[in-house]
C-alpha positions as CSV (number, residue, x, y, z in Angstrom):
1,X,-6.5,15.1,26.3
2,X,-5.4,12.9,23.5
3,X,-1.3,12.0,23.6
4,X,0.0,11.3,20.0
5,X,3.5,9.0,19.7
6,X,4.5,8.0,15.8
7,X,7.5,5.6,14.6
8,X,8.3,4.2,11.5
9,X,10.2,7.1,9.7
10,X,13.5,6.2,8.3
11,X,15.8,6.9,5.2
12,X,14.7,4.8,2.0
13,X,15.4,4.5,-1.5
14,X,12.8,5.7,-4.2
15,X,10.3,3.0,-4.9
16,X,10.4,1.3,-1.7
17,X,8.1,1.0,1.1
18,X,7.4,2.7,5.0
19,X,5.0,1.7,7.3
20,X,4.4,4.6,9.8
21,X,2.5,4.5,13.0
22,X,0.4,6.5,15.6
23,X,0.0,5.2,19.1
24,X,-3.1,7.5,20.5
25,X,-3.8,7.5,24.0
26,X,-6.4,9.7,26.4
27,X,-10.4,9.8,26.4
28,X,-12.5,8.3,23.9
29,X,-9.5,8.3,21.3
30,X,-11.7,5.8,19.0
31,X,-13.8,8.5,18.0
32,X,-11.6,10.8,16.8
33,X,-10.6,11.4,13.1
34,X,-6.9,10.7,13.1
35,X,-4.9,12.6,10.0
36,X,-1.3,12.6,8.8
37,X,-0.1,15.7,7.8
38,X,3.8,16.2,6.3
39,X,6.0,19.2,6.2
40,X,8.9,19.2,4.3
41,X,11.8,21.9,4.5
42,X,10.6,25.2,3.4
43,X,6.8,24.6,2.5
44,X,3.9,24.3,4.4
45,X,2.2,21.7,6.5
46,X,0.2,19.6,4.7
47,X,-2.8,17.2,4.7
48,X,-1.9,13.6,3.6
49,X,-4.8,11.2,5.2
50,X,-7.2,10.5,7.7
51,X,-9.2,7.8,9.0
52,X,-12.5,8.6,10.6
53,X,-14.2,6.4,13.4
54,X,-16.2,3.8,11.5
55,X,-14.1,3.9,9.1
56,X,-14.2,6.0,6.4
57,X,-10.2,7.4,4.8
58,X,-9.4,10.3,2.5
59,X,-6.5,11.1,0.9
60,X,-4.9,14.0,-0.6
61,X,-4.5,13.4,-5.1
62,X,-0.6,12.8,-4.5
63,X,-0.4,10.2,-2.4
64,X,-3.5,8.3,-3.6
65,X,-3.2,4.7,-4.6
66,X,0.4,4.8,-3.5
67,X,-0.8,5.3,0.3
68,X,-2.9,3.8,2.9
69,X,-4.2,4.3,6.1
70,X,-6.1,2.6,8.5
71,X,-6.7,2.2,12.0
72,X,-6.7,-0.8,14.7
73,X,-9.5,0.9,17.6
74,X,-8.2,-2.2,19.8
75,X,-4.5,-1.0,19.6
76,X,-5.4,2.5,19.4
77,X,-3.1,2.7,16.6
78,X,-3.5,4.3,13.1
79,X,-1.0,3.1,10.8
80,X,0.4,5.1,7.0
81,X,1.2,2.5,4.8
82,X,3.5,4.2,1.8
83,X,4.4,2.2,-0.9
84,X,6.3,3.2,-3.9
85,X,7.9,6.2,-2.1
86,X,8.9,9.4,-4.0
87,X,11.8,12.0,-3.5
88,X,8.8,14.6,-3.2
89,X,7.0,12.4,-0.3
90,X,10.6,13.6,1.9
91,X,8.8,15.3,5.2
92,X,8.8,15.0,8.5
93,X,5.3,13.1,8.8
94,X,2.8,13.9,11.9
95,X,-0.2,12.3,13.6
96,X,-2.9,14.8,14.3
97,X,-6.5,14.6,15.8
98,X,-9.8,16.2,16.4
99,X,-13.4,15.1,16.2
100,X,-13.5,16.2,12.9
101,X,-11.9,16.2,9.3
102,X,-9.3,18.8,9.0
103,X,-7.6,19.2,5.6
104,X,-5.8,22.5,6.2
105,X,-4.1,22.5,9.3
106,X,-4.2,25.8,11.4
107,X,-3.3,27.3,14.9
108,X,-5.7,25.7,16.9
109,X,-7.4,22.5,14.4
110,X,-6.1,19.5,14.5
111,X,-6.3,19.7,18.1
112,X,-3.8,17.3,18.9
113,X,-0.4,17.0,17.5
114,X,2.2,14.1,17.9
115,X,6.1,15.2,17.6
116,X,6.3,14.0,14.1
117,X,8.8,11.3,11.9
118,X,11.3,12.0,9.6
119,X,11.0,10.5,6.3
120,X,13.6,10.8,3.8
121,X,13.5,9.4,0.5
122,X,16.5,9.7,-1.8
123,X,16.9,8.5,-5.5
């Protein structure tokens, strides 16, 4: 069992800057590839990053250079840093994980899901 807690969402203006984060607890939590996926009203869930264990991130094309993410194994935290924030990037932000890279979320992959973080950027 992995247990998945994120903070950091707020209400920002365009152009500013969030630091998100994911406190991960259970077995062997290091090893895991962590993502953060984001749903906003109306559209799908969808992949935004992931760190793996040693580490090695990925991003999806809207968010790169704007976004980063990385991960502290001693804290067992993964942390979204989101600079120069758009209207579009407005979602409720989640913390997922599984032992693999997932890019398109489904019923049953990323295995476990945190409650998510609302993130609402206005102009």
């Amino acid at each position: 069992q992995v247990q998945l807690v994120e903070s950091g969402g707020r209400s920002v203006q365009a152009g500013e800057s969030l630091r998100l984060s994911c406190a991960a607890s259970g077995r062997a939590v290091s090893v895991y590839v962590i993502h953060w996926f984001r749903q906003a009203p109306g559209r799908e869930r969808e992949f935004v990053a992931a760190v793996t264990w040693d580490p090695t991130m990925y991003y999806t094309d809207s968010v790169k250079g704007r976004f980063t993410i990385s991960r502290d194994n001693a804290k067992s935290t993964v942390y979204l840093q989101m600079n120069t924030l758009k209207t579009d990037d407005t979602a409720v932000y989640y913390c997922a994980a599984d032992r693999a890279l997932v890019r398109l979320a489904t019923a049953s992959e990323p295995h476990y899901w945190g409650q998510g973080t609302q993130v609402t950027v206005s102009s």
